[in-house]
N, CA, C, O and CB atoms as a CASP TS submission, in Angstrom:
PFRMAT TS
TARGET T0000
AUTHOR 0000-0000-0000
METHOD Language model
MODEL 1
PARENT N/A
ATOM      1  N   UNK     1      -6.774   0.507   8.169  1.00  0.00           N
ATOM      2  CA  UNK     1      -6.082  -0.720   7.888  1.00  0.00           C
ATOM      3  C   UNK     1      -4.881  -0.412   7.000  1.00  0.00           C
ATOM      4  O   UNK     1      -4.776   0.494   6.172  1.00  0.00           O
ATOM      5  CB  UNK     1      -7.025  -1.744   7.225  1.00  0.00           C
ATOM      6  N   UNK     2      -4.085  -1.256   7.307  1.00  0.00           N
ATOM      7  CA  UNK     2      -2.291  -0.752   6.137  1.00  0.00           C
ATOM      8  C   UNK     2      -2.456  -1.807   5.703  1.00  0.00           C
ATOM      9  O   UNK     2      -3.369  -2.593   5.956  1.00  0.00           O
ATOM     10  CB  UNK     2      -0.335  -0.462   6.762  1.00  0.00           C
ATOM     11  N   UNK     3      -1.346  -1.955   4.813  1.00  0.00           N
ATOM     12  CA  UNK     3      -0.661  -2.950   3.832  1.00  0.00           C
ATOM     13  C   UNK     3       0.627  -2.542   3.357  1.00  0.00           C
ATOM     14  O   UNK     3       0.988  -1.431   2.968  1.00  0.00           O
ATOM     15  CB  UNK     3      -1.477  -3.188   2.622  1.00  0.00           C
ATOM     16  N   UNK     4       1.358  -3.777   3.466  1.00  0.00           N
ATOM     17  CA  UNK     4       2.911  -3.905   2.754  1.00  0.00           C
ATOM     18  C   UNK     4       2.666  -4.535   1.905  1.00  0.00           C
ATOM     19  O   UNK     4       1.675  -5.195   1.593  1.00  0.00           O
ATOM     20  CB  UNK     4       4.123  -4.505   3.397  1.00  0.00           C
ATOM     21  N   UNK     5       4.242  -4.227   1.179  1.00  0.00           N
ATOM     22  CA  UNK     5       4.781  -4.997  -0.007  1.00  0.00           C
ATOM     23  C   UNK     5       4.105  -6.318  -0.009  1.00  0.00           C
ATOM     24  O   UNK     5       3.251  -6.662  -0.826  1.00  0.00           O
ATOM     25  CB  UNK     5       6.365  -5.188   0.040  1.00  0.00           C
ATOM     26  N   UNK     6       4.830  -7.454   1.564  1.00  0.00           N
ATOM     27  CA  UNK     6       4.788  -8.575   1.334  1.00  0.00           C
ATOM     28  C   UNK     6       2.899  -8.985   0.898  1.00  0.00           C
ATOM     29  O   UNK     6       2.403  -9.855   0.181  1.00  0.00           O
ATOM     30  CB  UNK     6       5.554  -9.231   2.663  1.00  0.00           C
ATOM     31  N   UNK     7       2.374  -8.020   1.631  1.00  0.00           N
ATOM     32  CA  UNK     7       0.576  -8.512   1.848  1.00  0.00           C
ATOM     33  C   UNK     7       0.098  -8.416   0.359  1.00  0.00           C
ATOM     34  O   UNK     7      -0.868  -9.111   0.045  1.00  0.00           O
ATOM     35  CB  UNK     7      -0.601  -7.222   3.015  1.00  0.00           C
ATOM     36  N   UNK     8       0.642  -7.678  -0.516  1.00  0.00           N
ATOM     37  CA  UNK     8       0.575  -7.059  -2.238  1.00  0.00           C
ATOM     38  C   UNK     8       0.823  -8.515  -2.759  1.00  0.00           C
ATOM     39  O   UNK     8       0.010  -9.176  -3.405  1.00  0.00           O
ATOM     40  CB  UNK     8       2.051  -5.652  -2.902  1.00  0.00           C
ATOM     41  N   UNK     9       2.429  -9.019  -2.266  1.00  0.00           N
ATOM     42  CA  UNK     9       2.570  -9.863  -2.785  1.00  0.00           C
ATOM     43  C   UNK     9       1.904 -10.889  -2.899  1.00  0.00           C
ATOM     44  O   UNK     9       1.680 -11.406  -3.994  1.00  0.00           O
ATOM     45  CB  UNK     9       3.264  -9.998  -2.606  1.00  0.00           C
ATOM     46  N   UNK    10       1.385 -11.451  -1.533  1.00  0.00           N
ATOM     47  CA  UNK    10       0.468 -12.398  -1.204  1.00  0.00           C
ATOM     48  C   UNK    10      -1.137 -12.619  -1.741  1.00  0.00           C
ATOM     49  O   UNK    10      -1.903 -13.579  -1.654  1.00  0.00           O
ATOM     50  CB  UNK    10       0.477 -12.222   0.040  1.00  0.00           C
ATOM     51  N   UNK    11      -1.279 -11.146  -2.386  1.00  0.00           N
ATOM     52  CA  UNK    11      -2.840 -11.116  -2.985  1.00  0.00           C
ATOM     53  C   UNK    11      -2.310 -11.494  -4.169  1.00  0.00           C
ATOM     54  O   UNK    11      -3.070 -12.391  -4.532  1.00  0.00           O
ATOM     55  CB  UNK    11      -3.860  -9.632  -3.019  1.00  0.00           C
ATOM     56  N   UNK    12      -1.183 -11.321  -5.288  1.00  0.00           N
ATOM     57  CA  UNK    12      -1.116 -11.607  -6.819  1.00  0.00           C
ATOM     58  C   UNK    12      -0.205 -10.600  -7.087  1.00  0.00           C
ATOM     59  O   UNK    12       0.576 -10.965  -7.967  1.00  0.00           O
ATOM     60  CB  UNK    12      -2.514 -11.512  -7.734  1.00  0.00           C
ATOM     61  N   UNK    13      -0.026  -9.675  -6.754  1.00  0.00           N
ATOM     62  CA  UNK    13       1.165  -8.419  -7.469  1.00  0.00           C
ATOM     63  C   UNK    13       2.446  -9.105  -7.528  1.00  0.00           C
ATOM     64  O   UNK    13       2.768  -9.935  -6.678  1.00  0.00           O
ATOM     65  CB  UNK    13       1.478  -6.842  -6.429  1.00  0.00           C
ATOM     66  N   UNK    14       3.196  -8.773  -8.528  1.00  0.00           N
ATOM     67  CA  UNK    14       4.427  -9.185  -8.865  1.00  0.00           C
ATOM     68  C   UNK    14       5.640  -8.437  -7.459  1.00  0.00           C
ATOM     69  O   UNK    14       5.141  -7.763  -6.558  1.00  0.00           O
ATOM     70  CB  UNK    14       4.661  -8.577 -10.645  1.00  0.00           C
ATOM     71  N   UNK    15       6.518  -8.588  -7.484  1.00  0.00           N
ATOM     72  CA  UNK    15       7.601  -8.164  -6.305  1.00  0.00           C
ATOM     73  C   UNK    15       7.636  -6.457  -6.912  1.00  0.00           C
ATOM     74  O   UNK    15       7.301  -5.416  -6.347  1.00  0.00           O
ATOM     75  CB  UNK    15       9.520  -9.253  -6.377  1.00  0.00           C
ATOM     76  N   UNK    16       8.130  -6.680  -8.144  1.00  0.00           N
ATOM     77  CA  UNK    16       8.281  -5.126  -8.744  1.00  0.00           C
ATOM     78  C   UNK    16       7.003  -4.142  -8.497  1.00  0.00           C
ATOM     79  O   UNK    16       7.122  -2.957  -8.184  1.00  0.00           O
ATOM     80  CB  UNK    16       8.490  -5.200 -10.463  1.00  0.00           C
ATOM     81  N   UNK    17       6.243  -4.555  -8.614  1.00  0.00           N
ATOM     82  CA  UNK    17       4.777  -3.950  -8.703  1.00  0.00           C
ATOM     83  C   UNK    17       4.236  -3.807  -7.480  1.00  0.00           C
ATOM     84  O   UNK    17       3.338  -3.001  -7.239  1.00  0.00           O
ATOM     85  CB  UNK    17       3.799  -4.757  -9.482  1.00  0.00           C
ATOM     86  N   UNK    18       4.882  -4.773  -6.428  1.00  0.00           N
ATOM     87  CA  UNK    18       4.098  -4.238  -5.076  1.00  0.00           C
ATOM     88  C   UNK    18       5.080  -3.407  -4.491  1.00  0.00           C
ATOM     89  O   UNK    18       4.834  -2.792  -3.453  1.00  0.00           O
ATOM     90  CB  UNK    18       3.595  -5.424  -3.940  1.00  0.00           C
ATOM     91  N   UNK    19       6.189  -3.334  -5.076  1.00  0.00           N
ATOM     92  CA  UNK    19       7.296  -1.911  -4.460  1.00  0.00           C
ATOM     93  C   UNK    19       6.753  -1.031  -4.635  1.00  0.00           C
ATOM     94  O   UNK    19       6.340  -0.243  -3.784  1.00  0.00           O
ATOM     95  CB  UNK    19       8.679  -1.495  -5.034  1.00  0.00           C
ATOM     96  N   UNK    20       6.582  -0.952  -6.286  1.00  0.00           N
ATOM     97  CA  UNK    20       6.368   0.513  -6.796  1.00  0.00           C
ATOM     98  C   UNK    20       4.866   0.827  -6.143  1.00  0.00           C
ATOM     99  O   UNK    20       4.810   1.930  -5.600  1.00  0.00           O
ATOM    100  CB  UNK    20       6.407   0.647  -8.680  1.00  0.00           C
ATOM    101  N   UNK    21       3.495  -0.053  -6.101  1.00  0.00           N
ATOM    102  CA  UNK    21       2.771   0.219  -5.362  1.00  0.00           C
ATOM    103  C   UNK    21       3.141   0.894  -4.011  1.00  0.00           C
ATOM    104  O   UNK    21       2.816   2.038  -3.690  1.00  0.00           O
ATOM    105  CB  UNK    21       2.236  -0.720  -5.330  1.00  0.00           C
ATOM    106  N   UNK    22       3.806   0.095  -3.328  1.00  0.00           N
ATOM    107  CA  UNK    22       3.938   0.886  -2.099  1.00  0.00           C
ATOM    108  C   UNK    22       4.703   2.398  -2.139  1.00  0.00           C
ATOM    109  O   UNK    22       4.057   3.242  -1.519  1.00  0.00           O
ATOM    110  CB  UNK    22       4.701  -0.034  -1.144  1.00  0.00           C
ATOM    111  N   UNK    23       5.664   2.785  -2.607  1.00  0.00           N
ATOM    112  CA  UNK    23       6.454   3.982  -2.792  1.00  0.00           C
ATOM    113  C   UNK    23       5.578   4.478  -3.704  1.00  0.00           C
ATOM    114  O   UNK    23       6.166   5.502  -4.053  1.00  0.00           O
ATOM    115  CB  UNK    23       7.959   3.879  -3.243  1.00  0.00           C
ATOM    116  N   UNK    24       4.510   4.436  -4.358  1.00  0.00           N
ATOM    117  CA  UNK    24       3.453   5.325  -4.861  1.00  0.00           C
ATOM    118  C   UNK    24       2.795   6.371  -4.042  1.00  0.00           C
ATOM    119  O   UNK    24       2.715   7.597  -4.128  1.00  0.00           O
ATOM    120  CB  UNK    24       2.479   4.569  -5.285  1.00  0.00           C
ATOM    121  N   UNK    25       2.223   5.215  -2.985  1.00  0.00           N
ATOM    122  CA  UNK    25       1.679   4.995  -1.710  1.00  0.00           C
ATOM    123  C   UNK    25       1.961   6.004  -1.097  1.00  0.00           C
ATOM    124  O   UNK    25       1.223   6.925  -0.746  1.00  0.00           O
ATOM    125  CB  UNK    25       2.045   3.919  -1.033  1.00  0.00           C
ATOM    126  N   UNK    26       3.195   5.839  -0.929  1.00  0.00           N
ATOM    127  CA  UNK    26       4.002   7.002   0.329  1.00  0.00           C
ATOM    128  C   UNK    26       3.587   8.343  -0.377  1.00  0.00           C
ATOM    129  O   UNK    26       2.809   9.208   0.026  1.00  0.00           O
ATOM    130  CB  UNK    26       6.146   6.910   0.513  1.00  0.00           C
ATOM    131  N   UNK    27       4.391   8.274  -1.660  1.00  0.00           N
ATOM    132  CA  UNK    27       4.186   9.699  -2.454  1.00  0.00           C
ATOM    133  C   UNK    27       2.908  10.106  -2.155  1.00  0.00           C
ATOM    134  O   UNK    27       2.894  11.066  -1.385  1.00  0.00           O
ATOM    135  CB  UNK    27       4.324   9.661  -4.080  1.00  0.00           C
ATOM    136  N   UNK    28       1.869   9.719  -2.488  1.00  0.00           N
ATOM    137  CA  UNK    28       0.679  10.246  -2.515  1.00  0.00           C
ATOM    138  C   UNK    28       0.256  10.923  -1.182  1.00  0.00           C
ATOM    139  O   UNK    28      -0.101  12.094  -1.060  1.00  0.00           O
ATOM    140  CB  UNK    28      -0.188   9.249  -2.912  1.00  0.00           C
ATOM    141  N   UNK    29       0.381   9.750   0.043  1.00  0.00           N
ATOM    142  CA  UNK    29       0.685  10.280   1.723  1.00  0.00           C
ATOM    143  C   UNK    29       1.162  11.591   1.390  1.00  0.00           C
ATOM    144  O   UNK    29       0.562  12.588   0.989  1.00  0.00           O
ATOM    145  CB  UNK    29       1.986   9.347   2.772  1.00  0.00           C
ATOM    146  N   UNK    30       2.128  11.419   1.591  1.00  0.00           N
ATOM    147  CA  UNK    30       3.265  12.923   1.473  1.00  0.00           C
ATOM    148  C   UNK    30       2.729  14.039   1.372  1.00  0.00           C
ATOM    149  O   UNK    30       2.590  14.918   2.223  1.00  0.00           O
ATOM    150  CB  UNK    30       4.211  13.070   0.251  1.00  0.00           C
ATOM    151  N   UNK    31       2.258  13.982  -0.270  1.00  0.00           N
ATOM    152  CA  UNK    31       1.229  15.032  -0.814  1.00  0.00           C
ATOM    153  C   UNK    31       0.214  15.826  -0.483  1.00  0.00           C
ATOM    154  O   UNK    31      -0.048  17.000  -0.743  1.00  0.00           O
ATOM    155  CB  UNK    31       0.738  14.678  -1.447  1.00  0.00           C
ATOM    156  N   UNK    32      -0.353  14.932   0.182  1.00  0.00           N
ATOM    157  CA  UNK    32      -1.750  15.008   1.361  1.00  0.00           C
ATOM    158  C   UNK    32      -1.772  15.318   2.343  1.00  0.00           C
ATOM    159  O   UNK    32      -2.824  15.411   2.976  1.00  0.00           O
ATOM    160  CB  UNK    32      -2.363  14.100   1.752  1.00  0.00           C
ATOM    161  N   UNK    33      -0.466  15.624   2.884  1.00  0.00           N
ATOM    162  CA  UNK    33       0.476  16.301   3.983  1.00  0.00           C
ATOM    163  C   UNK    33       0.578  15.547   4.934  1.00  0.00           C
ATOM    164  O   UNK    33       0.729  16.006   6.066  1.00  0.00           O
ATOM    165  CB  UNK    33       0.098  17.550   4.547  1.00  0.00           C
ATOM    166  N   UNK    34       0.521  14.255   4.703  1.00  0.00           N
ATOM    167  CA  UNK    34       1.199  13.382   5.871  1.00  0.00           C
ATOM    168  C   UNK    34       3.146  13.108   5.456  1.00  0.00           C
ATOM    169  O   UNK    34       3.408  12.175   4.698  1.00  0.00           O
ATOM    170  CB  UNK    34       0.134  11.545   5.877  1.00  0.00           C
ATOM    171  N   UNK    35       4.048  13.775   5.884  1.00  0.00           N
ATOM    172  CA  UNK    35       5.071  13.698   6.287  1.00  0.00           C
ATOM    173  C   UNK    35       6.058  12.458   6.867  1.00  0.00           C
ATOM    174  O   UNK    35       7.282  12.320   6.850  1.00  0.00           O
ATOM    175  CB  UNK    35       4.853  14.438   6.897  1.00  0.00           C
ATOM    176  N   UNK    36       4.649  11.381   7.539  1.00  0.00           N
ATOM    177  CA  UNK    36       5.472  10.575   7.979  1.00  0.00           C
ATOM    178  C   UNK    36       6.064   9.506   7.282  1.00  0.00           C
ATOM    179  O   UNK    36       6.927   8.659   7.513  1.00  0.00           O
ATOM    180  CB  UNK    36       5.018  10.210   8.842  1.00  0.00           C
ATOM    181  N   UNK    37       5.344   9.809   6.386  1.00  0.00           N
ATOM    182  CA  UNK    37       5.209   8.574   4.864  1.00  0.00           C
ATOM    183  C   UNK    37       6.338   9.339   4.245  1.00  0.00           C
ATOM    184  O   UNK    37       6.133   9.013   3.076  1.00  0.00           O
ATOM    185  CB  UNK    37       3.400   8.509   3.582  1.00  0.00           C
ATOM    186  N   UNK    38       7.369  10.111   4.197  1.00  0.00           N
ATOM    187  CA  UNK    38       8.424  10.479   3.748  1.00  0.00           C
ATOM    188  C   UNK    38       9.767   9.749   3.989  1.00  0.00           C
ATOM    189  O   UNK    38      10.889   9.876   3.499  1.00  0.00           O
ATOM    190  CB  UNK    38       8.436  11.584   4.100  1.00  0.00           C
ATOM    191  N   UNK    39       9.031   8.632   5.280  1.00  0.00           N
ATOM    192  CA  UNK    39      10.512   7.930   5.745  1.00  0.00           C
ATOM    193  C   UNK    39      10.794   6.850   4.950  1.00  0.00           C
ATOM    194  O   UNK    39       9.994   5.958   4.669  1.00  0.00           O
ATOM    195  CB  UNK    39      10.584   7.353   7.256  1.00  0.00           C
ATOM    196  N   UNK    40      12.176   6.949   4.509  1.00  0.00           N
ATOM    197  CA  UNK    40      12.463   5.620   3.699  1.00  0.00           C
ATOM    198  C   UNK    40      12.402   4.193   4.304  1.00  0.00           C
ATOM    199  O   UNK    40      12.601   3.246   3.544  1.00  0.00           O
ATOM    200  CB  UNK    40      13.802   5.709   3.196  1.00  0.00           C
ATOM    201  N   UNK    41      12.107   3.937   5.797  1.00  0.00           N
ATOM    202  CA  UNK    41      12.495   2.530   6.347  1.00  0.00           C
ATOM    203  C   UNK    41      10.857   2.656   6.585  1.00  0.00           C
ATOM    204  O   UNK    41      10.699   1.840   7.493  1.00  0.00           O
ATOM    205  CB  UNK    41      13.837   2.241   7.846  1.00  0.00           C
ATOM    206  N   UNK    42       9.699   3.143   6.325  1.00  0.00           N
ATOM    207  CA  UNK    42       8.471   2.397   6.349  1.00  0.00           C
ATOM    208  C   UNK    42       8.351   1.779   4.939  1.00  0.00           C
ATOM    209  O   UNK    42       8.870   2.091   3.867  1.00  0.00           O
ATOM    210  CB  UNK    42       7.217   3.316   6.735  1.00  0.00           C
ATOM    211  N   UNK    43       7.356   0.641   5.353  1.00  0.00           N
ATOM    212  CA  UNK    43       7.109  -0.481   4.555  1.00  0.00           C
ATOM    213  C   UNK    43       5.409  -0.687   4.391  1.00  0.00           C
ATOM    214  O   UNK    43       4.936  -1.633   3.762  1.00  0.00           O
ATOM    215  CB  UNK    43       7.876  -1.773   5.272  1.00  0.00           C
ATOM    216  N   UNK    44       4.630   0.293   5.020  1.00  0.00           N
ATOM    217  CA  UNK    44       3.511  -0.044   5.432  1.00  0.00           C
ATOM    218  C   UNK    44       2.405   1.252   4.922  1.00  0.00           C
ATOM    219  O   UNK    44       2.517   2.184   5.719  1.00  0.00           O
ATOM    220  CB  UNK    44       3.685  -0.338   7.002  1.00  0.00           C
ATOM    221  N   UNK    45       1.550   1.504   4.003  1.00  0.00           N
ATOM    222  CA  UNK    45       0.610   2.191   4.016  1.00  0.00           C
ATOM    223  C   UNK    45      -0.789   1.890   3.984  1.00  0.00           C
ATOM    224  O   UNK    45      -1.229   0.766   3.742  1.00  0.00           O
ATOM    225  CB  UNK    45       0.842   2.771   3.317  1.00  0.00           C
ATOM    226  N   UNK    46      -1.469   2.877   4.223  1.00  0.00           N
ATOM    227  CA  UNK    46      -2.939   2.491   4.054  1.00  0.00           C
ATOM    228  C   UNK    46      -3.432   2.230   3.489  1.00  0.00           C
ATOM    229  O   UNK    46      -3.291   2.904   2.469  1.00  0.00           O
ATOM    230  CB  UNK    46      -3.608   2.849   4.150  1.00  0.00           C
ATOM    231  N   UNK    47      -4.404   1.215   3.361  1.00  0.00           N
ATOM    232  CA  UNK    47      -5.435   0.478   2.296  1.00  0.00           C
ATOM    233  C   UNK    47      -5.543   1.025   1.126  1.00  0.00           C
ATOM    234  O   UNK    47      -5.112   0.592   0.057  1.00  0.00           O
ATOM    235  CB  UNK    47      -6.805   0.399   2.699  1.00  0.00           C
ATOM    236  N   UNK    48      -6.317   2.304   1.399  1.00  0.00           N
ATOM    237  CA  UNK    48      -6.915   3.400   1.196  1.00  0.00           C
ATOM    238  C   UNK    48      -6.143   3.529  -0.241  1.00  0.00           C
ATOM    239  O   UNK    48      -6.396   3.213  -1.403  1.00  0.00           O
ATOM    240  CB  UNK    48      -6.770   4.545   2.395  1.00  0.00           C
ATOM    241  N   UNK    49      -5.150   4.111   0.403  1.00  0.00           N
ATOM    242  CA  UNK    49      -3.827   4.881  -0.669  1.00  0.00           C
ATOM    243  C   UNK    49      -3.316   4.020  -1.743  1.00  0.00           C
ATOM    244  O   UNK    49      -2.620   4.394  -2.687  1.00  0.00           O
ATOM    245  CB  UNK    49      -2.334   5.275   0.195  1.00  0.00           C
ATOM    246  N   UNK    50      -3.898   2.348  -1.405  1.00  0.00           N
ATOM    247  CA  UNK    50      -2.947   1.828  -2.534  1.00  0.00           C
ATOM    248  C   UNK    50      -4.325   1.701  -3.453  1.00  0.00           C
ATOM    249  O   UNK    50      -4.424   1.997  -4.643  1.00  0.00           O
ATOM    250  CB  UNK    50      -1.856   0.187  -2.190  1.00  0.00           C
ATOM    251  N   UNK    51      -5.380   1.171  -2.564  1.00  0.00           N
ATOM    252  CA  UNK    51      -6.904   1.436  -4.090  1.00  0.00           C
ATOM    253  C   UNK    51      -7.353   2.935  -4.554  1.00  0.00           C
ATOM    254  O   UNK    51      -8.229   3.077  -5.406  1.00  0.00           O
ATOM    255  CB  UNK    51      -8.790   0.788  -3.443  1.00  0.00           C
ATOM    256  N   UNK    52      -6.774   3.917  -4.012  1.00  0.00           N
ATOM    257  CA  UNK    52      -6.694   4.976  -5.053  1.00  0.00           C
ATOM    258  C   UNK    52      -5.794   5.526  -6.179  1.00  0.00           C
ATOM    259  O   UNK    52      -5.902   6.598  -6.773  1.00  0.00           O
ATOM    260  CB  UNK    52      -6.773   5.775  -4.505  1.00  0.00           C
ATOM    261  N   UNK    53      -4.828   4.489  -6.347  1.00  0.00           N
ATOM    262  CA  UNK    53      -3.446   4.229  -6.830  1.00  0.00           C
ATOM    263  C   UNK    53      -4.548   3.536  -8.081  1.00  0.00           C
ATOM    264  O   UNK    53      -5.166   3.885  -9.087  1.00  0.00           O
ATOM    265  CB  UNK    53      -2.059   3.138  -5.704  1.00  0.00           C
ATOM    266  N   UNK    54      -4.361   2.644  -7.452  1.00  0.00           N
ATOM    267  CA  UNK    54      -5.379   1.183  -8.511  1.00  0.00           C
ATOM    268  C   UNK    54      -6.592   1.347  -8.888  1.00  0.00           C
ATOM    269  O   UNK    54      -7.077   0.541  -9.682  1.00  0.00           O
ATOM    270  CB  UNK    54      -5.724  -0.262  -7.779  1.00  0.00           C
ATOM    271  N   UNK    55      -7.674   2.901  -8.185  1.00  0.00           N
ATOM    272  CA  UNK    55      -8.939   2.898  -8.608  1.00  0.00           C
ATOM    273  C   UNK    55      -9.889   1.719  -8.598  1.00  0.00           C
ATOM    274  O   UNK    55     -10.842   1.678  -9.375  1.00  0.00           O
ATOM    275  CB  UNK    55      -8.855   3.293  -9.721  1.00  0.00           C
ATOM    276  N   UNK    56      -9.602   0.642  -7.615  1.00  0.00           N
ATOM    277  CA  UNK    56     -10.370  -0.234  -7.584  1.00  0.00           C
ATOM    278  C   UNK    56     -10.396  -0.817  -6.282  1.00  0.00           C
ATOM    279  O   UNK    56      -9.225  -0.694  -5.920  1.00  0.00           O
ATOM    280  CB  UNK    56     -10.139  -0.998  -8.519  1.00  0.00           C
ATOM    281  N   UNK    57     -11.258  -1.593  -5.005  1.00  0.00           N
ATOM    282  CA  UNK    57     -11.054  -1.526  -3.617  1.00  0.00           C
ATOM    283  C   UNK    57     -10.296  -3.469  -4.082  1.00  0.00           C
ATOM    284  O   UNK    57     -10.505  -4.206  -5.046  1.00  0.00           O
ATOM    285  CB  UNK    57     -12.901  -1.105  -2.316  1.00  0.00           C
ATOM    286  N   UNK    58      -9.437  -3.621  -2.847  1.00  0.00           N
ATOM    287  CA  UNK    58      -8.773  -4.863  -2.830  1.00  0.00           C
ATOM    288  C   UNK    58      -9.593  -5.907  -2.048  1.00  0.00           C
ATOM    289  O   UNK    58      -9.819  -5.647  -0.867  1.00  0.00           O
ATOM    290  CB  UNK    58      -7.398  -4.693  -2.246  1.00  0.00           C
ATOM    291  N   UNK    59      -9.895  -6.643  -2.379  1.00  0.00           N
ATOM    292  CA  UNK    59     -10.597  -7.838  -1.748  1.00  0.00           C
ATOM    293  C   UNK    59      -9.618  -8.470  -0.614  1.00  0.00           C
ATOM    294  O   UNK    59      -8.880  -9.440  -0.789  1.00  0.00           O
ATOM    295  CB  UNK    59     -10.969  -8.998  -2.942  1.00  0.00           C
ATOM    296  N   UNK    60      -9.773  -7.669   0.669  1.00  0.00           N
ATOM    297  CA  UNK    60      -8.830  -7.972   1.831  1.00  0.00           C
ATOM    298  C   UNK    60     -10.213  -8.179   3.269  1.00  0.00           C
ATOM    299  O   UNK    60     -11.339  -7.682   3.299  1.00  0.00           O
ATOM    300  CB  UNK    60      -7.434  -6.304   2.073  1.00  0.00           C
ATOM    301  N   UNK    61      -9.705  -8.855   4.030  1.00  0.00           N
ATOM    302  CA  UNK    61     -10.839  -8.987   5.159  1.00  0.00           C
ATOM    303  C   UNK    61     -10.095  -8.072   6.243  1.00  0.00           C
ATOM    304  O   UNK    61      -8.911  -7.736   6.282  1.00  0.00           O
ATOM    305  CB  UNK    61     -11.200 -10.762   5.761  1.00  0.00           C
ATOM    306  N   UNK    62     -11.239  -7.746   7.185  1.00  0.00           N
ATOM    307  CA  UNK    62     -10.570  -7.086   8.274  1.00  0.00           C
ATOM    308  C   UNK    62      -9.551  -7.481   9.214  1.00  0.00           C
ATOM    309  O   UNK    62      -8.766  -6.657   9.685  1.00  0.00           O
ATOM    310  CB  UNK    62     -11.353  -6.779   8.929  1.00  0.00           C
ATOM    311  N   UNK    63      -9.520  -9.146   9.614  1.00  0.00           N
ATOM    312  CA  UNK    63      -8.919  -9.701  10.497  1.00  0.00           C
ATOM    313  C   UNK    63      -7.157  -9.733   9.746  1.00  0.00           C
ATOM    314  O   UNK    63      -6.322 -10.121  10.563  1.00  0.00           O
ATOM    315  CB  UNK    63      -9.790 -11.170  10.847  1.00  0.00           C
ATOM    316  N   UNK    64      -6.591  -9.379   8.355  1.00  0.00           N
ATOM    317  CA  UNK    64      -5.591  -8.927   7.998  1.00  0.00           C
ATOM    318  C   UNK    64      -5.383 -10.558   7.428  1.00  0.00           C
ATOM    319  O   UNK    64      -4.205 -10.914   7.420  1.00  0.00           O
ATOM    320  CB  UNK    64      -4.646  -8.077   9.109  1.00  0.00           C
ATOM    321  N   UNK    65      -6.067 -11.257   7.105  1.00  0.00           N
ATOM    322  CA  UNK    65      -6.317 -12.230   6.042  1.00  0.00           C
ATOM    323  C   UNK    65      -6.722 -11.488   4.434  1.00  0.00           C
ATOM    324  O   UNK    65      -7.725 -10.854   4.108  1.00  0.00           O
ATOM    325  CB  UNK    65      -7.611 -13.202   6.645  1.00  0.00           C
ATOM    326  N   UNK    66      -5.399 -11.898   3.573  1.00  0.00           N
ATOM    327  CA  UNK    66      -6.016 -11.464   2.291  1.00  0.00           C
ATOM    328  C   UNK    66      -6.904 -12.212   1.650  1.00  0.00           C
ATOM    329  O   UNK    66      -7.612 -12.861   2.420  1.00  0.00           O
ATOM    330  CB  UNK    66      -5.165 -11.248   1.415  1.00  0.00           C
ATOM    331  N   UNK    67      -7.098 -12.339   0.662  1.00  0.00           N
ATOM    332  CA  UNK    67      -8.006 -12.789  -0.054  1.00  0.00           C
ATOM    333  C   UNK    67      -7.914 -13.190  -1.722  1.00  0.00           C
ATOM    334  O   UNK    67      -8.903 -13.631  -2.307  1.00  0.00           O
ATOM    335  CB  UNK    67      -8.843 -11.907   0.204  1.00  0.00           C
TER
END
């Protein structure tokens, strides 16, 4: 499952905070040797990557309804 900025926004994160969440995001991708997360025009990472950012899982449903 992914998540953008806007879906960050929509759970409670501030605009600033769901950027930097996401371009965290990527970094961390990157690291882990995914490459594709190096592109500046994605907007979209995995679940995953942003609650290991945050150390805590996001209360999101599968059908891509937040919560």
């Amino acid at each position: 499952m992914f998540i953008t900025k806007q879906d960050l926004i929509n759970i409670g994160f501030g605009n600033y905070q769901a950027y930097d969440l996401i371009r965290r995001a990527k970094a961390l991708m990157v690291q882990k040797g995914f490459a594709y997360y190096a592109s500046k025009g994605l907007g979209r990472v995995p679940v995953e990557a942003v609650e290991e950012i945050l150390g805590t899982k996001l209360n999101i449903e599968e059908e891509g309804h937040y919560a």
